[in-house]
N, C-alpha and C positions, 0 to 999 in steps of 0.2 A: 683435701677438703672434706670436711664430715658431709652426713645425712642434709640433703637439703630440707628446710621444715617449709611449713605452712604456718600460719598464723590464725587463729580462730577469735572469733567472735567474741572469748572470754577473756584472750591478750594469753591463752598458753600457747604451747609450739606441739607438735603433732608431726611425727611424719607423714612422708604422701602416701596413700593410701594404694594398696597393691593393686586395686581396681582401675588407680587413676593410670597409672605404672602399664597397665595393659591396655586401657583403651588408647592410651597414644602410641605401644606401640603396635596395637589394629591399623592404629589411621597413618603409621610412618610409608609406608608405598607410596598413599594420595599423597603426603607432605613432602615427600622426596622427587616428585613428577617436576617434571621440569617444566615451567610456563611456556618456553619460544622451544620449540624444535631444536635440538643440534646434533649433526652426526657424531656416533658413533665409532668406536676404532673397527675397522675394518678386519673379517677373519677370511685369511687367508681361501680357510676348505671353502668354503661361502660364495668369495669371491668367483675362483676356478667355477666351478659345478653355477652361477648364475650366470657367468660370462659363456659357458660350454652349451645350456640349456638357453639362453636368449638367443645367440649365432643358430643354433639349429631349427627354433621357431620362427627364427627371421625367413632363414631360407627355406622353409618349407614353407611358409604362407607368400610368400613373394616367388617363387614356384609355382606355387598352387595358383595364384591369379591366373583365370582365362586370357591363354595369348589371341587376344582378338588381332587377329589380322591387318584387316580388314580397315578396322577405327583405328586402331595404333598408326597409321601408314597414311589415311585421312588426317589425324591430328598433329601427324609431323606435316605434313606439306602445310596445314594451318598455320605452324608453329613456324614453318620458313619464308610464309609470306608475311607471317608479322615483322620477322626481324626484317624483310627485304624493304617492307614501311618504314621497319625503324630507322635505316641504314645501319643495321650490325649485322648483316647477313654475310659474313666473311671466313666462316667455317669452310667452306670450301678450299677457296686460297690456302687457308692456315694447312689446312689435311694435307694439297699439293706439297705445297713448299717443304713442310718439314719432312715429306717422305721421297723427295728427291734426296736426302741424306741419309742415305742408309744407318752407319752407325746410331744416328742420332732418334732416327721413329724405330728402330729394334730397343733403343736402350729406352723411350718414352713408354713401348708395348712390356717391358718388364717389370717400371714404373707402374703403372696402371694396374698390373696383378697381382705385384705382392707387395709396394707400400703403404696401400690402402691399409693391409688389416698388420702390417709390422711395425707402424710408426701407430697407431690407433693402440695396439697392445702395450706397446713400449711405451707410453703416455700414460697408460692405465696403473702398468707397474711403478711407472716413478710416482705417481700421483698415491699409490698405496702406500710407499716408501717412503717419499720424503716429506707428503704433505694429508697424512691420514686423515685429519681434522677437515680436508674440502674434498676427499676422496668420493663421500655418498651422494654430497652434491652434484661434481661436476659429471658421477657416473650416470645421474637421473636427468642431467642435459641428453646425455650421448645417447640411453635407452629410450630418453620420450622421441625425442629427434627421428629416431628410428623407428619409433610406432607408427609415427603421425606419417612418417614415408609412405609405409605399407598401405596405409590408408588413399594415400597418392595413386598407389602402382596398381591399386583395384579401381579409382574411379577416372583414373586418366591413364586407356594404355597410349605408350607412347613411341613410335620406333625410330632408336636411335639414329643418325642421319647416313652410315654406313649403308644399312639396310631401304634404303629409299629407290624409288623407282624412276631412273630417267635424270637422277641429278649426279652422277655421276663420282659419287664419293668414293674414295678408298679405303679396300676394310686392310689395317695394314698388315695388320697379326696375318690374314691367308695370304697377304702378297709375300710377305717377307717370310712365311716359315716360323714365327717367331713365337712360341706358350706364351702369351699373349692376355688373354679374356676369357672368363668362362662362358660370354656370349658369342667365341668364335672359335672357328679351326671344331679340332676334336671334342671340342667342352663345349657345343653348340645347343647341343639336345639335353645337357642337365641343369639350366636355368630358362629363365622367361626372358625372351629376345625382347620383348617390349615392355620394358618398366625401365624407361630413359628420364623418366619424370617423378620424381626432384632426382637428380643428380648425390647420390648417397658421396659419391666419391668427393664432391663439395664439401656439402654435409661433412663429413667424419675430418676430412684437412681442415676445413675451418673449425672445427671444435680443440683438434690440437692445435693448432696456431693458436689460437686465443687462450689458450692454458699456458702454454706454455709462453706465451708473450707477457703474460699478467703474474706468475708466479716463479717464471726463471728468474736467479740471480744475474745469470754471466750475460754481459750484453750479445757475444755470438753466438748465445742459443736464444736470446730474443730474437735477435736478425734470422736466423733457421725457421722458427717459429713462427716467420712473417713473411717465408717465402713458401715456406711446404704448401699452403692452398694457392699461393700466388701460380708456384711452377702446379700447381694439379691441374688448376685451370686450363692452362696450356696443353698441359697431357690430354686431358680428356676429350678439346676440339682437336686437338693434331691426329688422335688415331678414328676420330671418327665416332665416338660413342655418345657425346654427347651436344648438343647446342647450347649455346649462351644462356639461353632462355632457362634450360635444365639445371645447372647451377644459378640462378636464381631464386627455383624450387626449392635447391638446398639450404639454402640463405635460410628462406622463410621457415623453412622447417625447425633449424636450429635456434633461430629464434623463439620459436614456438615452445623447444628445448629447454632454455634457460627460461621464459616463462613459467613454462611449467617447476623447476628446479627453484627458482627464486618465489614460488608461491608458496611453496612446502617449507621452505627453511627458513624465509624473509631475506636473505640474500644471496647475492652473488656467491659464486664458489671462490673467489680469490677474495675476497669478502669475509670469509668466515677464520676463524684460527686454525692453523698450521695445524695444529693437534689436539683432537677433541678434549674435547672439556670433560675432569674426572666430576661422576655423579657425588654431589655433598652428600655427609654425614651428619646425622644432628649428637650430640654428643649425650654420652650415657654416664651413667651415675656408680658408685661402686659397687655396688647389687647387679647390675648386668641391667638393666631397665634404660630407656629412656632416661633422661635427664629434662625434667620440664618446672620451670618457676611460675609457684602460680601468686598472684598478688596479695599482698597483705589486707585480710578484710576492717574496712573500715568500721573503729566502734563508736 
């Protein structure tokens, strides 16, 4: 296709003017911005180094919270006469029961320390891999999730029901010997014993369950997907870290998550396309310019 012309006022043809040829393409950035937000593909180095850099400000500022004693140890016995109103005060029972079965509260205290951040990681990478298009989304549920915690663990300390005075819970990781928690046994003294409020180990199970419930193919890794926060729940009243109440915390929190995630993008992360959208081109001319039609002036 030749020269595109213009048309002038006197019915001749004209080409477009190198001037015109530049200012659009000054103005192609602002023409090529995208109206609705959508993620981008995911880079790798990027990822690593914000996922390495967020985990170590996580735990230094949840660290850092003042372990108030004192009020954390007051706000659990509040928090066990509520559920005792509610009738769900049955953490106890749950903690006995399962730790008359040996195998079964060592393999729940193994549960508790390393699936949290193995099934949370392995979530991250499938979701970089198979589904890069809802990767920036669903990852800005799981970091706001975990801001709004931290926000938690400094205005409400809270101490887990283990540590309680006079109710008789069992902490099971010292009973049984078992690496266990970093809130118990020898990893006692390098976290904050009272920040039981919101229940992170909620939090982070229900963010994969519902990812992978809403974007798996195969029906047995929905079903997986629908029990990993199911059985957490269990894990985390069985060894004693947390109350009912505390996974409720985490609920709200993650909601709060996908709020925040659904405000930035306009939707949901299974919501959006598999694989991000390539940024359009506007097409150019044989001169290497822009390519723009301007209308024919009326004589």
């Amino acid at each position: 296709m030749g020269e595109a012309t213009v048309k002038t006022l006197e019915g001749r043809t004209a080409t477009p003017s190198p001037m015109v040829d530049d200012e659009v393409e000054a103005r192609a950035p602002r023409n090529r911005q995208r109206t609705a937000r959508s993620p981008r593909r995911p880079r790798i180095w990027f990822e690593i180094l914000l996922i390495a850099v967020s985990y170590w400000t996580y735990s230094l500022i949840r660290n850092a919270v003042p372990e108030q004693k004192s009020q954390a140890l007051r706000n659990a016995d509040w928090i066990w006469d509520v559920e005792k109103t509610l009738g769900i005060a049955v953490e106890q029972t749950v903690n006995h029961a399962v730790n008359s079965v040996t195998w079964l509260i060592v393999s729940m205290n193994y549960y508790y320390a390393t699936l949290h951040f193995i099934v949370t990681i392995g979530v991250l990478v499938w979701l970089y891999r198979g589904h890069p298009g809802r990767y920036a989304a669903a990852r800005l549920v799981l970091f706001s999730t975990t801001g709004v915690a931290l926000v938690g663990y400094y205005l409400y300390p809270l101490a887990p029901p283990r540590l309680m005075n006079g109710q008789h819970f069992i902490d099971t990781v010292l009973v049984h010997e078992t690496w266990g928690s970093m809130a118990s046994g020898n990893f006692k003294n390098m976290s904050n014993q009272y920040a039981a409020m919101p229940s992170m180990h909620i939090g982070w199970s229900l963010w994969c369950g519902l990812i992978i419930c809403t974007l798996a193919a195969a029906p047995w890794a929905k079903i997986l997907g629908a029990l990993y926060p199911t059985t957490t729940l269990v894990v985390i009243v069985a060894t004693a870290n947390h109350f009912w109440l505390d996974a409720v915390g985490g609920m709200i929190c993650l909601a709060f998550g996908f709020a925040v995630s659904y405000a930035w993008y306009r939707a949901l992360p299974h919501q959006l396309p598999q694989l991000p959208a390539q940024p359009a081109s506007l097409p150019r001319d044989p001169n290497g310019g822009l390519r723009r039609f301007l209308p024919a002036a009326r004589t």
